[in-house]
C-alpha positions, 0 to 999 in steps of 0.5 A: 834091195831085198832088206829094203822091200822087207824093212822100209816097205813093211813100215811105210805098209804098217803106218797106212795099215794103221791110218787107214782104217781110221780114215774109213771110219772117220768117212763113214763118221762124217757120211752119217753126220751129214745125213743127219744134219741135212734130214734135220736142216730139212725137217726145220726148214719144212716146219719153218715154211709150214708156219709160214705159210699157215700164217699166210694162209690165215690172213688170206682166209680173214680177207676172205670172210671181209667180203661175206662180212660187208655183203651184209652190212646193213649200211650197204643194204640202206644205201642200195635201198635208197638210191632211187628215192632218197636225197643227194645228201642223204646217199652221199652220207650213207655211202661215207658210212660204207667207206668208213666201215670198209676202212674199221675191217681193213684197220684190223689187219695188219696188209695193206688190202683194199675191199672194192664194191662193184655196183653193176647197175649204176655203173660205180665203185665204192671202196677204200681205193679212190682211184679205183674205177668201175670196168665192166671188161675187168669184171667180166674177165674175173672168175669168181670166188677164187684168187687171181693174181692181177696187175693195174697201173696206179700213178703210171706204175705198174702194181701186182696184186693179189684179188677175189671177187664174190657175189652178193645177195643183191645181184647188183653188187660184187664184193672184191678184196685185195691185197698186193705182193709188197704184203707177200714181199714182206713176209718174205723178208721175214722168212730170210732174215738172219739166214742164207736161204732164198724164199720166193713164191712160184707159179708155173708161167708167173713171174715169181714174187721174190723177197727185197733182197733176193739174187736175182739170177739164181731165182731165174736158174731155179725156175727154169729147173722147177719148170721142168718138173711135176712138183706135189702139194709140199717136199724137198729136192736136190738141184745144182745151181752155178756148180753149187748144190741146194736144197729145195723146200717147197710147200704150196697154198691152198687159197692162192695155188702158189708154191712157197719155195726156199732154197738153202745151199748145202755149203752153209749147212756142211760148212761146220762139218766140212772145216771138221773133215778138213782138218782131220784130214790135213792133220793125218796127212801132216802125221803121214807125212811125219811118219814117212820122215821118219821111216826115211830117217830110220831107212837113212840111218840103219837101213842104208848103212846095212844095206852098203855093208851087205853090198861090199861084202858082195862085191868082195865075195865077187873078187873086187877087192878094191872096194871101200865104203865112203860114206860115213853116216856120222853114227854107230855105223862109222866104227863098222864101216872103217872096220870093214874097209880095214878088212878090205885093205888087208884082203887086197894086200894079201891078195896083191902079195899072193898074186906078185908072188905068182907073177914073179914066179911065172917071170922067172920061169918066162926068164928061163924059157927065153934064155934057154934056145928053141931048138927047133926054131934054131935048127931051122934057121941054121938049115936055111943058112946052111942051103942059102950057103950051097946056093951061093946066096950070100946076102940071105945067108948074112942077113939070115945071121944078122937078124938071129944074132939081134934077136937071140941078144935081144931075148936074152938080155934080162938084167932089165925088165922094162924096154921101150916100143922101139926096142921092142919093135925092132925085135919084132921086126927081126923076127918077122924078117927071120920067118918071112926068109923061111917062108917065102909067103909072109908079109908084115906092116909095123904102123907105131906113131912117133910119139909112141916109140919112146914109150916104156913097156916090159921086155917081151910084151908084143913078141909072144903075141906076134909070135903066136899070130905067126905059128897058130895064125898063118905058119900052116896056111896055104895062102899068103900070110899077112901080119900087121901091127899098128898103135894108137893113142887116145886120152891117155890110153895106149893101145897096140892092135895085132891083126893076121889073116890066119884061120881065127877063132869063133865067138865061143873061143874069143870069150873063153880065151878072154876069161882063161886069162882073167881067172887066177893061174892053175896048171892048166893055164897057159904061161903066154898070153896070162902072163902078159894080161896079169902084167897089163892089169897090175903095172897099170891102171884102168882097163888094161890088159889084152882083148881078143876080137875078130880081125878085118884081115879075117882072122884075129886081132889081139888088143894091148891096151894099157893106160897112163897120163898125159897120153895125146888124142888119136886125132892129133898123131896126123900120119902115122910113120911106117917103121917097116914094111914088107 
């Protein structure tokens, strides 16, 4: 795990430690490029309306010196003058000079305008507009010398205009010029061909004059925001608009007191700069990623092989000798992996040999202790003999000689080493019956499932066991002794449980116990219980051998526990036949 951290992370760590800082510059890259770009769109566009509006504001100054030109045409002054004495013919010529003077001014300028002469005393309007009539009440609504913006209803529509009214020397006489919105309309077409901004002209509480083309619902969402501000002669701002950004130039004229104002979305100015960022970014994602294929790819193929040749060689250093490398990473690794499971094979055998040869040893020197006569254990059941003869019990005394004579043959008998269950539980039984005689306070239960009797195991393999359970379990206590015996199969695995009721062993004994027997023989190591463990874990597979742990009689259970093939499910032995019982 360590080379792993220290090699694959250090280039995973390398490879961004790289691309970062090229990342952060690049940001900081496109940050002032779209600065500029905006301080410039936002320059061209304030110079754009400036022109515009100058233009705008020209025209509306020549409309405006119309009304001073035609007050003093001496036409109209003729006219004025010869209303009351001239003929009807003679005023209805002079009044055709005023219209056609009134048209010559309106042919020099390129908007449709209209120059309107209101004549308070009699009543009349003369202008190039015939359907314009004289209204007092609209007259005395007019604030003079000053743009109006008004509406009037030509041929049952409805027509928006802009208007200025100014006296004249004679008092009878107001000067009106006109121009409507379709002149502002189509200069707002102007403005907006060939770009995506949306110029309109504002006025707070007006209906705004849009261009022909205009988005209708994004120029409402942009009033109602301007509404809500206190906006200057002329600047720029930012709003969001139908979660888009836009950029708000406006300028306002000094004639009419409107604001001509562009909107420009951010979008269509970054879009060039935006595609540039996109793919930087997609090409160093593509390379991080072909970076990190990479170092996936050295991890895989050099990283990963040391990393599982470093792992067996821990696990052989930890005595699990059986370990190979299976994987084969189809590259230079391929000759140290068989390498190394050839050194493994060898280490295994050598150990194996080391471990038979040990094994052997300790059974001959077992064949020995079983063939030699426990003279103490013999002393006493020959004194037991000898006083159930004085007493006349001669039943004790037979059986007594029976259960020595089937033991002592049993015991020394070593031409084969293997025995079955039956065998061995027959012996078990004689001994158990030798001890409960000499006791008087033994009892035993043998439980072993039918299927399990014909079973091969090695000679004495359960008596040490109960042996051990009868004189360091129950032999020196007061109370009654019980041991009882009992098998199991489940799955293919075999398993023989020895319970007593003596004095036990706590935890910190269990474990030792358990770890003594585990661990390779030394002098100190008892002959018994490791014998019979390292013949469990080498005749057979899996996770055989013994286990110690407390018994339900309350003192200890000892656990035999060897696997083989073909073994039946606890669940399918039903009721489990009692070989004996006492």
């Amino acid at each position: 795990m360590n080379i792993k951290m220290n090699t694959f992370g250090k280039v995973i760590t390398l490879v961004f430690s790289l691309l970062i800082p090229i990342i952060l510059l690049y940001g900081y890259s496109h940050q002032v490029s779209m600065n500029v770009v905006r301080e410039t769109v936002e320059d061209g566009n304030r110079n754009r309306l400036s022109f515009f509006m100058s233009q705008m504001e020209l025209m509306i100054e020549q409309f405006t010196k119309y009304s001073v030109i035609a007050s003093r045409d001496y036409s109209i002054k003729e006219y004025l003058e010869g209303r009351s004495t001239g003929k009807p013919l003679d005023q209805v010529q002079r009044k055709m000079r005023i219209v056609e003077m009134l048209n010559m001014q309106i042919a020099t300028s390129g908007w449709n305008n209209q120059i309107i002469l209101h004549l308070s005393d009699s009543k009349e309007v003369i202008s190039t507009d015939y359907s314009v009539e004289y209204n007092q009440d609209y007259i005395d609504q007019t604030e003079l010398k000053k743009w109006l913006h008004r509406d009037t209803v030509v041929f049952g529509a409805k027509q928006m205009f802009f208007s200025r009214m100014r006296e004249s020397d004679n008092p009878n006489l107001l000067i009106e010029v006109r121009f409507t919105d379709d002149n502002l309309k189509n200069m707002l077409n102007q403005l907006k061909q060939g770009g995506r901004s949306e110029p309109f002209f504002y006025l707070a509480g007006k209906e705004p004059i849009l261009n022909r083309t205009a988005d209708h619902t994004l120029v409402s969402s942009a009033v109602e925001q301007l509404d809500r501000l206190k906006l200057g002669k002329s600047g720029n701002l930012t709003i969001s608009l139908n979660e888009q950004q836009y950029i708000v130039n406006y300028i306002r004229s000094e004639s009419l007191g409107w604001y001509l104002v562009d909107l420009v979305p951010l979008e269509s100015i970054y879009s060039p700069i935006t595609v540039s960022r996109n793919l930087f970014y997609t090409s160093v994602g593509l390379l991080m990623v072909l970076s990190i294929l990479m170092t996936l790819l050295l991890y895989r193929n050099v990283q990963r092989p040391i990393q599982l040749l470093l792992r067996g060689v821990q696990r052989i250093k930890d005595g699990q000798y059986s370990v190979r490398l299976q994987k084969q990473p189809n590259n230079e690794f391929d000759f140290l992996f068989n390498s190394f499971n050839q050194m493994a094979e060898q280490i295994q055998e050598l150990i194996e040999k080391v471990y038979k040869e040990t094994l052997r040893s300790r059974e001959a020197t077992l064949k020995q202790l079983q063939s030699q006569i426990n003279p103490h254990f013999l002393y006493n059941c020959l004194f037991y003999i000898k006083n159930m003869a004085s007493l006349g019990e001669k039943e004790a005394v037979v059986a007594m000689s029976l259960n020595l004579g089937e033991y002592y043959r049993y015991t020394t008998r070593l031409e084969n080493p293997m025995t079955t269950i039956r065998e061995e539980m027959k012996l078990i039984q004689n001994y158990l019956e030798i001890q409960t005689m000499r006791m008087q306070r033994l009892g035993y239960e043998i439980a072993i499932p039918e299927d399990m009797m014909e079973l091969e195991i090695p000679r004495l393999l359960i008596q040490p066991i109960v042996e051990n359970a009868v004189i360091h379990g129950v032999e020196n206590q007061l109370e009654f002794g019980i041991i009882h015996i009992k098998g199991e199969r489940s799955n293919g695995t075999n398993r023989i449980i020895v319970d007593d009721n003596g004095g036990g062993m706590s935890k910190e004994a269990m474990t030792e116990l358990q770890t003594k027997i585990n661990v390779p023989m030394d002098e100190q190591t008892g002959c018994g219980l490791w014998n019979i463990h390292q013949r469990l874990i080498h005749m057979y597979e899996g996770k055989s051998g013994l286990f110690f742990s407390p018994s339900p009689l309350n003192g200890l259970r000892v656990e035999v526990i060897w696997e083989t093939a073909g073994g039946s499910k606890k669940g399918e032995d039903g009721d489990v036949p009692i070989t004996d019982r006492r």
